[in-house]
Structure formats: structure tokens, C-alpha cells
C-alpha positions as CSV (number, residue, x, y, z in Angstrom):
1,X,-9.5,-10.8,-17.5
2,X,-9.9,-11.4,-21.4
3,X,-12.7,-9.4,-23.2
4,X,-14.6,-12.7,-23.8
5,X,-14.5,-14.0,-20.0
6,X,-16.2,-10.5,-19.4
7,X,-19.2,-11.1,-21.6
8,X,-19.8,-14.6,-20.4
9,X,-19.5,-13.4,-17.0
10,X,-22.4,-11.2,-17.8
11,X,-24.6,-13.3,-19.4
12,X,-23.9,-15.4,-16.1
13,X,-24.6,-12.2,-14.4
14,X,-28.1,-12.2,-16.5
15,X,-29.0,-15.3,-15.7
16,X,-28.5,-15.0,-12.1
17,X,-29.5,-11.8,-11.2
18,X,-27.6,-10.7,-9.0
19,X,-28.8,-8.3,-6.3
20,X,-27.1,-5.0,-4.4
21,X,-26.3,-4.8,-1.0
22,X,-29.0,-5.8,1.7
23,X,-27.2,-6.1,4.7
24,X,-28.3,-3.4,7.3
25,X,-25.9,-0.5,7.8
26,X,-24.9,0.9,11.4
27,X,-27.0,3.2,12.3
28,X,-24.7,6.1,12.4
29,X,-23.4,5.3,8.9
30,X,-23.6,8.4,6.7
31,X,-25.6,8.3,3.7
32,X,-23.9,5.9,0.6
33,X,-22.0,3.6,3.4
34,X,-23.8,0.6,2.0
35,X,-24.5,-1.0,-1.2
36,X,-28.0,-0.9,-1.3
37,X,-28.5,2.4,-3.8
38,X,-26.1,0.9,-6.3
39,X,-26.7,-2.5,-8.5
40,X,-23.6,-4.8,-8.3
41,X,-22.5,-6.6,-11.0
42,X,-19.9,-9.5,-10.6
43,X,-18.2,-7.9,-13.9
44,X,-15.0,-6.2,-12.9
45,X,-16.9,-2.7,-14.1
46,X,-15.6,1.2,-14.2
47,X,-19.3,1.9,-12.5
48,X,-18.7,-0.8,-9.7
49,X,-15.0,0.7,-9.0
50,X,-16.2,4.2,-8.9
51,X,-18.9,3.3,-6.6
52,X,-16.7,2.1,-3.7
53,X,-13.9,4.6,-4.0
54,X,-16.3,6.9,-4.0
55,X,-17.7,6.2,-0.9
56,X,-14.4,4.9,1.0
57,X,-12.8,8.4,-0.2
58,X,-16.0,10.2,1.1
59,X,-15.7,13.1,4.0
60,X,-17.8,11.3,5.7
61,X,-15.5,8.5,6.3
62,X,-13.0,10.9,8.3
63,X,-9.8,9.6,5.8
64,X,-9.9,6.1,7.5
65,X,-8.0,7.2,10.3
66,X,-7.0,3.6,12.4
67,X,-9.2,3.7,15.8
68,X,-11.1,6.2,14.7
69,X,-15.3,6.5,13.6
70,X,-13.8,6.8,10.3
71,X,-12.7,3.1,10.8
72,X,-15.9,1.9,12.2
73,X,-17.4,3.0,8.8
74,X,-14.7,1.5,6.5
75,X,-14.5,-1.9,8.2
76,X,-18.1,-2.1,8.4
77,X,-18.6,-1.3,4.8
78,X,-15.6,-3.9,3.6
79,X,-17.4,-6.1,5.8
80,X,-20.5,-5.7,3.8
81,X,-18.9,-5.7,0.2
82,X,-17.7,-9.4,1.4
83,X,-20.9,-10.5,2.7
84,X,-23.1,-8.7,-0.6
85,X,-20.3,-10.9,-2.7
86,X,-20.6,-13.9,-0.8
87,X,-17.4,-14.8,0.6
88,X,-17.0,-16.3,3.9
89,X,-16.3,-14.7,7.2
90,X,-12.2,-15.5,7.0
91,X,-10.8,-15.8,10.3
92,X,-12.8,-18.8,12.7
93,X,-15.9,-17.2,11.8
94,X,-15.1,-13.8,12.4
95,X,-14.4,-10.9,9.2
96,X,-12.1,-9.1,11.5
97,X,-9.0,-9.4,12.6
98,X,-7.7,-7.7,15.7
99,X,-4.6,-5.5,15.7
100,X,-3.5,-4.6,18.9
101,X,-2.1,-0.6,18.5
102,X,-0.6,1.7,20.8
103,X,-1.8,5.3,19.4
104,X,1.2,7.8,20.3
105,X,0.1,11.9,19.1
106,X,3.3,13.8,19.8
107,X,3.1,17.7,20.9
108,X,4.0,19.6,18.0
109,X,4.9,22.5,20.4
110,X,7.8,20.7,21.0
111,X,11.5,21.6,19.9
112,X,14.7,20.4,19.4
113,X,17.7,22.5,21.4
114,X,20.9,21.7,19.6
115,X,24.0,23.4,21.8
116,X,26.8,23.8,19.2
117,X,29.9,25.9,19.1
118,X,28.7,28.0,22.3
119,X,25.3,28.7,21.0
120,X,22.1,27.3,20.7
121,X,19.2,26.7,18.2
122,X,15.7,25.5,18.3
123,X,14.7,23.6,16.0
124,X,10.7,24.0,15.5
125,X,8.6,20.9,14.8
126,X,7.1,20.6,11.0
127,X,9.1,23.7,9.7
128,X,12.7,22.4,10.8
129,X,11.9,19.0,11.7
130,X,9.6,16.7,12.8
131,X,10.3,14.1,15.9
132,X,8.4,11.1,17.7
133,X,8.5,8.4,19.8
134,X,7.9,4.7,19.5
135,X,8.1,3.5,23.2
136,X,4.8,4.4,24.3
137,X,5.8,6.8,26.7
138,X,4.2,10.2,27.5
139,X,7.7,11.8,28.5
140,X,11.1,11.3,26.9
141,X,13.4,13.5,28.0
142,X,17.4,13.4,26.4
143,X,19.6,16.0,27.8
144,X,22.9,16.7,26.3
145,X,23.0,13.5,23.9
146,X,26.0,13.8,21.5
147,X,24.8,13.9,17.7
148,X,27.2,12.1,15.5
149,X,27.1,12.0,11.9
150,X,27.0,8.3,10.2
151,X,26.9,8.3,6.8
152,X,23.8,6.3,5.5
153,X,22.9,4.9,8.6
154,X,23.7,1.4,7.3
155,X,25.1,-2.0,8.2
156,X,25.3,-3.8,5.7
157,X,28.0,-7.0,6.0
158,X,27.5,-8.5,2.6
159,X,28.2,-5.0,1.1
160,X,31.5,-5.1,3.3
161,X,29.8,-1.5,4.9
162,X,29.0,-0.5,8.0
163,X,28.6,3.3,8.9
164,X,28.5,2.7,12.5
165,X,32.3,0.6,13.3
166,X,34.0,1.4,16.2
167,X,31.9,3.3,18.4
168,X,29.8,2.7,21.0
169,X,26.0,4.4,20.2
170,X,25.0,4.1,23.6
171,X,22.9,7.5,24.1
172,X,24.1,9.2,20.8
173,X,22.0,10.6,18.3
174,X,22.7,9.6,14.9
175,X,22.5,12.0,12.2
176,X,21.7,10.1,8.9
177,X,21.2,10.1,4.9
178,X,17.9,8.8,3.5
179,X,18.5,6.0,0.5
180,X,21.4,4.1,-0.2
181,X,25.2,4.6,-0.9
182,X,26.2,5.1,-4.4
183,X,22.1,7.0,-4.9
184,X,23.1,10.7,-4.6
185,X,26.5,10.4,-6.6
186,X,25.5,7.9,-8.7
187,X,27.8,5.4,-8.3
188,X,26.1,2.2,-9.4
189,X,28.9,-0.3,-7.9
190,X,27.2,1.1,-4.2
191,X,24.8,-1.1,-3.6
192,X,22.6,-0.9,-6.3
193,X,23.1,2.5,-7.5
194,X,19.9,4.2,-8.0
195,X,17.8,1.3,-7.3
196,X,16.7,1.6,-3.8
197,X,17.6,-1.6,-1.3
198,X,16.2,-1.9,2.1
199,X,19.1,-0.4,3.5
200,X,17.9,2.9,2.0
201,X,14.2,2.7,4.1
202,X,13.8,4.9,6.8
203,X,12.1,2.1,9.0
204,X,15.6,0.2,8.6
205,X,17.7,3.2,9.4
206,X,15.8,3.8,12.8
207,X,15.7,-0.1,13.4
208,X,19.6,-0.4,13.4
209,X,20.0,3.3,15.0
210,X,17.8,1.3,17.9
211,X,20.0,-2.1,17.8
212,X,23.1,0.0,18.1
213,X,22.0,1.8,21.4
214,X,21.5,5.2,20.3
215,X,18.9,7.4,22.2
216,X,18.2,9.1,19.2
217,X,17.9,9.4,15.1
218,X,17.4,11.7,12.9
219,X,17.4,11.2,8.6
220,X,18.3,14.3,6.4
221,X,15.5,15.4,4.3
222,X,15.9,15.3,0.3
223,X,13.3,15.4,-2.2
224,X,15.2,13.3,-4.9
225,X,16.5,10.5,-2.0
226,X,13.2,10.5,0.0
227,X,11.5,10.3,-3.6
228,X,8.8,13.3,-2.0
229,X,8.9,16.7,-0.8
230,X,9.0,18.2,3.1
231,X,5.3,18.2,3.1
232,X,4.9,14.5,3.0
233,X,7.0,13.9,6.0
234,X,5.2,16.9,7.8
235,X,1.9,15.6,7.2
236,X,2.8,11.8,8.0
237,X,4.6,12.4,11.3
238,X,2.3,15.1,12.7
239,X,-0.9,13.8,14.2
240,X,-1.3,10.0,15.6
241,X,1.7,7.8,15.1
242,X,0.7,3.9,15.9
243,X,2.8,1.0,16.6
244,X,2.1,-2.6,17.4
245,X,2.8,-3.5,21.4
246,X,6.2,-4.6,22.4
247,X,5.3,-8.0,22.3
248,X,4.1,-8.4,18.7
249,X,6.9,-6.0,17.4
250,X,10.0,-7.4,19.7
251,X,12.5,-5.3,17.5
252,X,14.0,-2.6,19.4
253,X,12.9,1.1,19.5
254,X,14.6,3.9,20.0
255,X,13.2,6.4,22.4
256,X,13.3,9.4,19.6
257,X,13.5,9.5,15.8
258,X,12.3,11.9,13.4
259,X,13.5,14.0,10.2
260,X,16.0,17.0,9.9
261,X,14.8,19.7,7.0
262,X,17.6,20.3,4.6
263,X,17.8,24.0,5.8
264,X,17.8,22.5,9.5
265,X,20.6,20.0,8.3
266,X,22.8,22.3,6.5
267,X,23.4,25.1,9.5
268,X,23.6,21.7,11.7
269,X,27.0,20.6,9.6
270,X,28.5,24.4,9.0
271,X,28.3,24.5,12.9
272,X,30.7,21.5,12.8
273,X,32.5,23.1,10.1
274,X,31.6,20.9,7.7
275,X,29.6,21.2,4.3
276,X,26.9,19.5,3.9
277,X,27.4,19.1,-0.1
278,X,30.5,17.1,0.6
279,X,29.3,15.5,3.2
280,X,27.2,13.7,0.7
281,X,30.2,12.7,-1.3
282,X,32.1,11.4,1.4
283,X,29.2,9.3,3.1
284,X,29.3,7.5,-0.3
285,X,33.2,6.7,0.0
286,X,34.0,3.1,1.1
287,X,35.7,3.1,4.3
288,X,33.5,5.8,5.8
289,X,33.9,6.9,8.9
290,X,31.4,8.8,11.6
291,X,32.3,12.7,12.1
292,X,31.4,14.1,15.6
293,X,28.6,16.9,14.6
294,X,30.2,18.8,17.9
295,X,26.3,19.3,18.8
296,X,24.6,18.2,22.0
297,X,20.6,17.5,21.6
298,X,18.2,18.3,23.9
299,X,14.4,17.4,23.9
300,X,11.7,17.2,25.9
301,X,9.0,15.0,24.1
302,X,5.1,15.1,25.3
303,X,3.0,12.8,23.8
304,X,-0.3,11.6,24.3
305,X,-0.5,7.9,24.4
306,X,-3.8,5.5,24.3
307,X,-3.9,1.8,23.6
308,X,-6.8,1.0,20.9
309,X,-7.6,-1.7,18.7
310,X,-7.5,-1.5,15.2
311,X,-8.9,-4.7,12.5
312,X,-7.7,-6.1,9.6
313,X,-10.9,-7.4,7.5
314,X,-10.4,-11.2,6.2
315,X,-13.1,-12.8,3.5
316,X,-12.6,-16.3,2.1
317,X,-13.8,-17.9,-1.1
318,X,-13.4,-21.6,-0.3
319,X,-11.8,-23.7,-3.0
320,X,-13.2,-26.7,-4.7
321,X,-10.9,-29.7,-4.0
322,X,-7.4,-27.8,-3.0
323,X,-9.3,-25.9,0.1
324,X,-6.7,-26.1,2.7
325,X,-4.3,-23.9,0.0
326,X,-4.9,-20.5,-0.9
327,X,-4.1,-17.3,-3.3
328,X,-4.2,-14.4,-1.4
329,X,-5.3,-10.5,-2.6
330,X,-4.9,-7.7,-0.2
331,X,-5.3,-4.1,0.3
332,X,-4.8,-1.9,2.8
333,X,-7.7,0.3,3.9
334,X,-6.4,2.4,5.9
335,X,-4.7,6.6,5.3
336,X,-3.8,9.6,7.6
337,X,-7.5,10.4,8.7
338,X,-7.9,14.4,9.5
339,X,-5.7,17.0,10.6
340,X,-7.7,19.1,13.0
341,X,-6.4,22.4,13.3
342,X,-5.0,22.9,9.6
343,X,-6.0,25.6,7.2
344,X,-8.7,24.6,4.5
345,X,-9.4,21.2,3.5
346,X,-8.2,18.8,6.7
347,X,-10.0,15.8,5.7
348,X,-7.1,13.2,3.8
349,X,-9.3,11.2,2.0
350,X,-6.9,8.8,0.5
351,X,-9.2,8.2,-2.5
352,X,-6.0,6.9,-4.8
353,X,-4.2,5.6,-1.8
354,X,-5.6,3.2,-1.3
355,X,-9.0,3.4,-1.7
356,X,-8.6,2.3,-5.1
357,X,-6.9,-0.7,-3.8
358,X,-9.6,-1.8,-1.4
359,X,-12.5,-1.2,-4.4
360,X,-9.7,-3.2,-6.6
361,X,-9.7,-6.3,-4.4
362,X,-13.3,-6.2,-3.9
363,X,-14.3,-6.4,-7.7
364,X,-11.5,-9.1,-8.0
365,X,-13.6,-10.7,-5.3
366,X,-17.0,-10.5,-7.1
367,X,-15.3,-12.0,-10.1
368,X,-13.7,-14.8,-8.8
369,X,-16.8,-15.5,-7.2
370,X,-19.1,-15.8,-10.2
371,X,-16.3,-17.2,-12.5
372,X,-16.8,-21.3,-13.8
373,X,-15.0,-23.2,-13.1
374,X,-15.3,-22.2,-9.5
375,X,-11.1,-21.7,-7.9
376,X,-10.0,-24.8,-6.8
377,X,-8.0,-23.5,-4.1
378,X,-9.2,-21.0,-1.5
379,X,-8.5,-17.3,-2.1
380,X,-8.3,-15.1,0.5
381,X,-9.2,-11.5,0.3
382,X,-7.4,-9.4,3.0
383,X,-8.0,-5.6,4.1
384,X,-5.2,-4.4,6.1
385,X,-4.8,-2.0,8.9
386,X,-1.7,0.4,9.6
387,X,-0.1,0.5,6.3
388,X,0.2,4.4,6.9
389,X,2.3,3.3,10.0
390,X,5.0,1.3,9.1
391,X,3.0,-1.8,7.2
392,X,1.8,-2.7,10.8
393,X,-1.3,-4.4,9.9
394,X,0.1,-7.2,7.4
395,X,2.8,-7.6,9.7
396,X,0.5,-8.7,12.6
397,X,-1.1,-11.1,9.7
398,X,2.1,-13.0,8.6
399,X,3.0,-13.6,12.4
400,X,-1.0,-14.8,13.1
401,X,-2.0,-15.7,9.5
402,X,-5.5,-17.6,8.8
403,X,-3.4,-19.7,6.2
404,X,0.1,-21.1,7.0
405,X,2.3,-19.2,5.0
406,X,3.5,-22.4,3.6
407,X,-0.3,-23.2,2.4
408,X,-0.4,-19.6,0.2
409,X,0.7,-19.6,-3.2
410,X,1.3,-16.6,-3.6
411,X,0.1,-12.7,-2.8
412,X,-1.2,-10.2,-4.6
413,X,-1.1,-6.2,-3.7
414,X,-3.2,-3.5,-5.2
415,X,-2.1,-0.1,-3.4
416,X,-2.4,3.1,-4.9
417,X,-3.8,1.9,-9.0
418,X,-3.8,4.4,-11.8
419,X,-6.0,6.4,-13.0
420,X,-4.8,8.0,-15.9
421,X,-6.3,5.9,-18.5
422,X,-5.3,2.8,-20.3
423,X,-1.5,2.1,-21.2
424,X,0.8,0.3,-23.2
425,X,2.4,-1.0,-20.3
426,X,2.2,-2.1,-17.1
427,X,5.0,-1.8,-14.3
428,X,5.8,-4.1,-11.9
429,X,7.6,-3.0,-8.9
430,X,10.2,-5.0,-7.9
431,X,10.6,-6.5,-11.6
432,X,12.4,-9.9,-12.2
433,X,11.7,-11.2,-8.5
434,X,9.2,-14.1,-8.6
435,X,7.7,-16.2,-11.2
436,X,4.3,-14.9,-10.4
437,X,5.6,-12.7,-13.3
438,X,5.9,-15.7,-15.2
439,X,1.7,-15.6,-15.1
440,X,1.6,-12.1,-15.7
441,X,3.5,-11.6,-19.1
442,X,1.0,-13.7,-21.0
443,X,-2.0,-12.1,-20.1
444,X,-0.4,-9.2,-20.2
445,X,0.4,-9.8,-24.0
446,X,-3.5,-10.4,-24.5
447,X,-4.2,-6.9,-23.8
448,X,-0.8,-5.8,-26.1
449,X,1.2,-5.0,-23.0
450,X,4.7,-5.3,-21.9
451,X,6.0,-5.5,-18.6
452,X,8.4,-3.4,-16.7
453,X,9.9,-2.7,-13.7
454,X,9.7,1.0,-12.3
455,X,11.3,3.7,-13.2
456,X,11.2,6.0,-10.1
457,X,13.5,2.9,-8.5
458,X,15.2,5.1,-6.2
459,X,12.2,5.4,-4.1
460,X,12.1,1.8,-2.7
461,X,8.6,1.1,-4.0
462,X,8.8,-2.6,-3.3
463,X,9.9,-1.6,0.7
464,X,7.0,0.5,1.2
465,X,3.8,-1.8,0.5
466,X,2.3,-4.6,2.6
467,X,3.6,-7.2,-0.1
468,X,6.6,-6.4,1.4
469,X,6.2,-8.9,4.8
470,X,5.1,-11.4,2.7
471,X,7.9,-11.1,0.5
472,X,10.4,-11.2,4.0
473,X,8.7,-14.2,5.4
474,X,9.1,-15.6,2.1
475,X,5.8,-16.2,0.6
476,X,6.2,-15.0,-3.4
477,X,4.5,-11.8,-4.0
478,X,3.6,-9.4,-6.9
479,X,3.1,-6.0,-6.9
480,X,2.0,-4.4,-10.1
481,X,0.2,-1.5,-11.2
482,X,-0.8,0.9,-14.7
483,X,2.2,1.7,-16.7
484,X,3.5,4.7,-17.8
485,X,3.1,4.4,-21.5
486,X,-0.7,5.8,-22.3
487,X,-2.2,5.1,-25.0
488,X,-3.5,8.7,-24.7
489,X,-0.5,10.9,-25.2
490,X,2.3,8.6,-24.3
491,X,4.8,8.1,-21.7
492,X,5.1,11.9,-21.6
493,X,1.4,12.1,-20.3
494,X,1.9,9.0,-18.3
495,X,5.0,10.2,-16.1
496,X,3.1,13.8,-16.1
497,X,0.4,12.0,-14.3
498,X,2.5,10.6,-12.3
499,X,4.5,13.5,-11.1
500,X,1.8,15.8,-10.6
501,X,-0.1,13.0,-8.2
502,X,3.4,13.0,-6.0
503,X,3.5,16.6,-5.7
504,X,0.4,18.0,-5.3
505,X,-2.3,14.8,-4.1
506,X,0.2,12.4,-2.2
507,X,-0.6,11.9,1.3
508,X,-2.5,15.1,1.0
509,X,-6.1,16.6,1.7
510,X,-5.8,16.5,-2.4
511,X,-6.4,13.3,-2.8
512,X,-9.4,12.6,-3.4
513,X,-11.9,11.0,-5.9
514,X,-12.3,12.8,-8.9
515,X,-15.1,11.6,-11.7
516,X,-14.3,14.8,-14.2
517,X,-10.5,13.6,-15.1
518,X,-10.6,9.8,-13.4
519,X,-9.6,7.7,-16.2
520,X,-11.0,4.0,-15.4
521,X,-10.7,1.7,-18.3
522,X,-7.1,1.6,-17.8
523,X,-7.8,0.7,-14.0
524,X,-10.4,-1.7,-15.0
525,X,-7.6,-3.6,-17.9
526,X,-5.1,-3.4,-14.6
527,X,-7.7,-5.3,-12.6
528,X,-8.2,-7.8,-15.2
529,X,-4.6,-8.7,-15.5
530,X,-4.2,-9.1,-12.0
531,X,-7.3,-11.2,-11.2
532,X,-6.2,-13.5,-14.4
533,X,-2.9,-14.2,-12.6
534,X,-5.1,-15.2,-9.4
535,X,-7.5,-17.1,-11.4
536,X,-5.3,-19.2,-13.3
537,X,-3.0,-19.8,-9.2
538,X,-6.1,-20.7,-8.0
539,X,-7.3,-23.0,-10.7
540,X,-3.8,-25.1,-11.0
541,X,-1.5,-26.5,-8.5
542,X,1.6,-23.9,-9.4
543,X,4.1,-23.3,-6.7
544,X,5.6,-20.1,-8.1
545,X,8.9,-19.7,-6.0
546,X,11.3,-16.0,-6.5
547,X,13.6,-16.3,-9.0
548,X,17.4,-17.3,-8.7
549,X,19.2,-14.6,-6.9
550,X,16.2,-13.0,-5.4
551,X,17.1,-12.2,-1.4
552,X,13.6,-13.9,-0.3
553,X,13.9,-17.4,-1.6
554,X,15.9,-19.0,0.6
555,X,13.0,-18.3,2.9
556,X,10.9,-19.6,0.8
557,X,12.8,-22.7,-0.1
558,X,13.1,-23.6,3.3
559,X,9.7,-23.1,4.1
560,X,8.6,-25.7,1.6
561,X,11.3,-28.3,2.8
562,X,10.0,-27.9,6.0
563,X,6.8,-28.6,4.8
564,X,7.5,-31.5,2.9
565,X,9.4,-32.9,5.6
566,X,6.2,-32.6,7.5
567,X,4.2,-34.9,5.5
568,X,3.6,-38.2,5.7
């Protein structure tokens, strides 16, 4: 928010006195769960911000594992920020939302046998591979299944592609690049070249491995497609894997998927003869067709399997006189909890991701709050569950929202701000889709800032945040973070930031809040920006829509013909 707002909010602040935390803790909540040793302000405040990442990110909130203790204490303390800021519990009286989960741990003993040529090779998980399942079951057993390669993995009919023609997938295991065609030869009239689509996602390669019939899928591992190193996947697919029950998530599932190591995947194609090199080149050919891997996979898959409950955590600041609309700001709150059994540090404390995020939405929260004129509209302030997991958590929300979709103006998402210290620039991911943008740019001016989309857009940002089932329902929604341009040492300094977060701290015991080179008054210009766009939504009567072209507004545009159809 502008400079000026800042100071009159504190005077306000002055005036009111405005108290910490009281609310009683749990009473196995470790010292610094609650608010009560730190004094609040409803500024938007580096002091404020470090306060709760700093306990969020804490050991002794177990990495914010879903159905773990580490969740008790992170929805309990969300829970309190909301009630210390005075929003209203924001689902029929309740803070929480439940998430129905099924919690699937599969046995990293186990191995993949691949019979090829006469001989066979194991394939050992989180060095060659890593494999799970998503039908809840404790056994899967496939015995012999023929592994064929398919390209991409893609069916895309309005891109006149489709990797699987011709063949019926019925117990095959499909062997598959991650990204799009046209990424790794860089070919922008694929698709969209290096810009990632949601064809390039791993959750839509398994998702149309499953509709085809296939009994298994595996995606070939590369650092520059995948947009992060072996270590990420390892550490995301080992440990507890959660999915929503079958009848939330009605989308088929396949009863094994998992990754192939580049090493793994190269000796799997020179035992078909082929090279994997120019297997990249002609996936990316138009008029692909599959090649037989003459393989047969084998796996015996053990996995424990419990059925928990995990919550999303809803507050509501009611609007004035447009109460029954609403701007809605969400985080998710969840990471990777621990990793029992490692070597050194097995606590992933997820103090960037998303941490930051949660603490972002929060402060928003206490401005909005204190700010006059109050918002005329309702905002709503939503911590989600199971983003880790395949953006479970605001998936349950848009299919059970506490606002019809058609009611919320638009969304929000803070996940994973910079720190690296104020910037020229800010980037928005997924640049040129709504008009939310059309809010941003001016206040982005204010600070002398210029918008931009990302650079890193082979990575499928906009895919990989909870925005993103907003965005497929519809509803218009902005995702936008720090830019790379510091005014400290430039866009050299910024993407160096950048980089060294992906490769040493991302989804990693690294990760973790760090006061000696935490840079906040760039995060705390970030936050201002994005709670001005939310201030001035919920202080008009703006429809923003997506922008001509954009995939998602035809949803859109027929939600609000339905919903004008539906008055009187």
C-alpha cells in the first residue's frame, strides 16, 4: 500500500491500541506458537512478517506435514492470527475446513524389474527412480506390463497432437518426457515453445496415462524440463503421498506412476536400441509415433495407507453493503513435514515455501481490517491444505466453496515471496491473463515498478500454485511475486537469488528462516502492492474477467451469464 496509507494506518494504530494475541494456546504448543510475546500492529511491518514465518518455519512445527502434530500447531496458530485480527470464523461458524485425505507412504525398498533383451535390471527407488500409487491400495502388483515409449505423454486436439493414436494402453506402461513439445529443441511453433502449457505438468501426464488405460507411467527426469534437479523429485515422492478420496477426485488413477532418472532412462532406451538424445528430437516431430521400449515392467508396490483428515483454515472480513461478494487471498500452509531416517537436518521447514505466504496473507488481513473506509465487499482469507500434494486442498474449496464462485471477484495467491530485498520489478506469473493486472500496474508504478511475466517460463509456474483451480473453474486470478531486478546489485543479484534458492533450499531441509541475509522491505513493498489490488476490488464493484484469448474465460463468461440469468 502507498507510503502515506501506512502512516495513517499507524496513527489509527495509535489511537486504537491495538493488543497481541490473547487467545489461549493448546496446551502442547511449543514455546512462540501464539501471539502473545509479540505486539501486533495492523501495519503491513518487516517485524510482524518475521514474527510469523518465524514461528510457522520453527522445528517445532514438524515442517507442516498434513495429518500430522505439526498441523495441529499450524492450524491452531492460523486460527489464532485470525481471531487476534478479528475476522470472522469463515465457513458456517467454523475456521476450518475439512479435507478428506487418504495418506499413501510407499516402501522405498521397493524396485522396479525391467526384463529387456534377455536380461534384467532393478531399478532402485530414490537413486534410479522413484514410484507410487494413487489408488489407495496397500498392494499393487504388475507383472510383465509392456513399457512403450510416447513421446510427451500428450493429447492435445487443438494442437492437432496426440502421442498416444492408435493403440490401445490397456495395461501398458507409458514411458514419457516432462514439459511440452517444441521445449527441449526449441521450436517455438510446438505449443508454446519454451513457455510451459498444461500439457507439460506431470499431474496432466499421469491424468491422461490413467484415461488411456495404462497400468503404469513413468516421466523422464531433466533438470532444465522439470525446471529442478533429481533431489526434488526424491524428496517429494518419498515419504507420505496424499490424495483426496475417489469421490471428491472422480478423475481416474492409474495404479502406478513415478519418475525415471536420466541414467535409469538412458540404459532403458539403448536396451531398445535407441538413443535417448534423439529420442528427444523425434518426440518433438509432428506426426510422432509410440516406439515399443521392448521392456516388460515388473513391481511389487507395498504401501502403507491410512485415511486422515486434513483442514483448510477460512477467516472472513465481512463487507459493508456488497457482503454477499467477496475478494479472496489465499495461502497454502502446508510443506513436506520430516523425513525420518535421513542423514543431518530432516526437519523441511518450508520457511520460504510457503510460510512466507501464510504470514503474507495474514498481514494483508490485519490491514484490511483496520483500513477506512472499511471493504465493502467481503474478503475472504483462505489457508490451504495439500498444496505439496497435487493442489489438493484448493481443489476441495472450489468444488465446496463458502462463496459461489460466481460471488468472488477475484483471487489472490501469495506462495513462495522473495526475500532478496526490494526490486525494480515485480513478476507476475502467468503475465497478460486477467485484468486483475489492470489494478496491479498502477500501483505498481507508485512504488517505480514495472511488471513482468516470468522468465523461468518453462517451468509451468502458473500450473503449480493453488490459483491455478481457481483459474480452471474460471474465477480470475493473480499470482505475483518480487521481481528480479534488485535495486541492490541488479538483475544479476536478483536471478542469483533465485537460482541459488532452487538448488540448494527448494523443497529441502534448507529452507528455512534466515534473519542474517532475509531481506524484508522488498517482501513488505510486494505485500503492499498486492493488498492495494484487493483493497481497491473490495472497495468498488469491478468484475475483472481474463483477457481475450485467455483459455479460462469462457468459463468465466459463462459463469456470469448464468448468474445473471439467475436474477430476477
Amino acid at each position: 500500500m502507498p507510503r502515506k496509507l501506512l502512516l495513517c494506518l499507524a496513527a489509527a494504530a495509535a489511537l486504537t491500541a491495538c493488543k497481541g494475541d490473547t487467545t489461549p494456546a493448546p496446551a502442547d504448543a511449543p514455546a512462540g506458537a501464539t501471539a502473545g510475546s509479540h505486539a501486533f500492529t495492523p501495519e503491513i511491518t518487516e517485524a510482524d512478517f518475521a514474527e510469523l514465518v518465524k514461528t510457522l518455519a520453527s522445528d517445532a512445527f514438524e515442517g507442516r506435514a498434513p495429518g500430522s502434530h505439526g498441523e495441529e500447531l499450524t492450524v491452531n496458530y492460523i486460527r489464532d492470527q485470525m481471531q487476534r485480527i478479528g475476522l470472522q470464523p469463515g465457513n458456517n461458524g467454523s475456521w476450518f475446513q475439512d479435507v478428506a485425505m487418504t495418506e499413501t507412504t510407499a516402501s522405498e525398498s521397493t524396485v522396479l524389474r525391467i526384463d529387456q533383451a534377455g536380461k534384467r535390471k532393478e531399478l532402485r527407488f530414490g537413486t534410479d527412480m522413484v514410484i507410487g500409487t494413487r489408488t489407495g491400495q496397500t498392494e499393487v502388483r504388475i507383472d510383465g506390463s509392456d513399457m512403450v515409449f510416447v513421446g510427451y505423454g500428450v493429447d492435445a486436439p487443438e494442437q492437432n497432437w496426440n502421442d498416444y493414436a492408435g493403440q490401445d494402453w490397456t495395461g501398458k506402461t507409458v514411458v514419457m518426457f516432462v514439459n511440452d513439445p517444441g521445449f527441449h529443441v526449441d521450436d517455438a511453433t510446438l505449443f508454446d515453445g519454451k513457455r510451459m502449457t498444461y500439457y507439460g505438468r506431470w499431474t496432466y501426464k499421469f491424468e491422461e496415462a490413467a484415461r488411456k488405460g495404462a497400468a503404469a507411467a513413468l516421466i523422464v527426469h531433466d533438470t532444465p524440463g522439470a525446471s529442478y534437479g533429481w533431489d526434488v523429485v526424491k524428496n517429494s515422492w518419498s515419504g507420505p503421498q496424499y490424495d483426496l478420496p475417489a469421490k471428491d477426485d472422480p478423475e481416474p488413477r492409474l495404479p502406478a506412476q513415478g519418475w525415471l532418472s536420466a541414467e535409469a532412462a538412458k540404459t532403458l532406451f539403448a536396451g531398445a536400441g535407441l538413443d535417448l538424445a534423439q529420442a528427444y528430437k523425434d518426440a518433438n516431430r509432428r506426426g510422432f509415433k509410440p516406439v515399443p521400449l521392448k521392456a516388460k515392467l515388473s513391481v511389487d508396490l507395498a504401501s502403507t495407507t491410512s485415511a486422515k483428515t486434513s483442514r483448510n483454515v477460512i477467516g472472513v472480513l465481512p463487507g459493508t453493503d456488497r457482503a454477499d461478494e467477496a475478494v479472496l487471498y489465499m495461502a497454502h500452509w502446508d510443506h513436506l513435514g520430516k523425513h525420518e531416517g535421513e542423514d543431518g537436518d530432516t526437519i523441511y521447514n518450508g520457511a520460504i515455501d510457503n510460510a512466507t505466504g501464510v504470514a503474507g496473507i495474514l498481514e494483508v488481513a490485519d490491514a484490511m481490517k483496520h483500513q477506512q473506509p472499511a471493504p465493502r465487499r467481503s474478503v475472504v482469507f483462505l489457508a490451504v491444505t495439500l498444496e505439496e500434494s497435487g493442489l489438493l486442498g484448493s481443489k476441495y474449496y472450489v468444488s465446496h466453496p463458502t462463496f459461489p464462485l460466481d460471488r468472488i471477484a477475484g483471487v489472490i495467491n501469495i506462495d513462495a515471496m522473495s526475500v532478496a530485498g526490494r526490486a525494480r520489478d515485480m513478476t507476475v506469473t502467468g503475465f497478460g491473463s486477467s485484468e486483475l493486472e489492470d489494478i496491479l500496474k498502477p500501483l505498481a508504478a507508485a512504488q517505480d515498478r514495472t511488471l513482468h511475466g516470468e522468465t523461468a517460463v518453462q517451468s509451468g509456474f502458473y500450473f503449480r500454485s493453488d490459483h491455478f483451480n481457481f483459474a480452471k473453474a474460471g474465477v480470475p486470478a493473480l499470482y505475483a511475486d518480487g521481481g528480479e531486478d534488485l535495486r541492490e546489485g541488479g538483475v544479476e543479484a536478483g536471478r542469483a537469488a533465485g537460482e541459488d534458492y532452487g538448488r540448494n533450499r527448494y523443497h529441502g531441509p534448507g529452507d528455512e528462516y534466515d534473519p542474517a541475509t532475509w531481506k524484508l522491505d522488498g517482501t513488505v513493498e510486494d505485500l503492499q502492492l498486492l493488498y492495494g489490488v484487493g483493497r481497491e476490488l473490495a472497495g468498488g464493484e469491478r468484475w475483472p474477467n481474463w483477457y481475450e484469448g485467455n483459455p479460462f474465460k469462457a468459463a468465466r463468461d459463462a459463469m456470469m451469464k448464468d448468474k445473471a440469468a439467475a436474477q430476477p
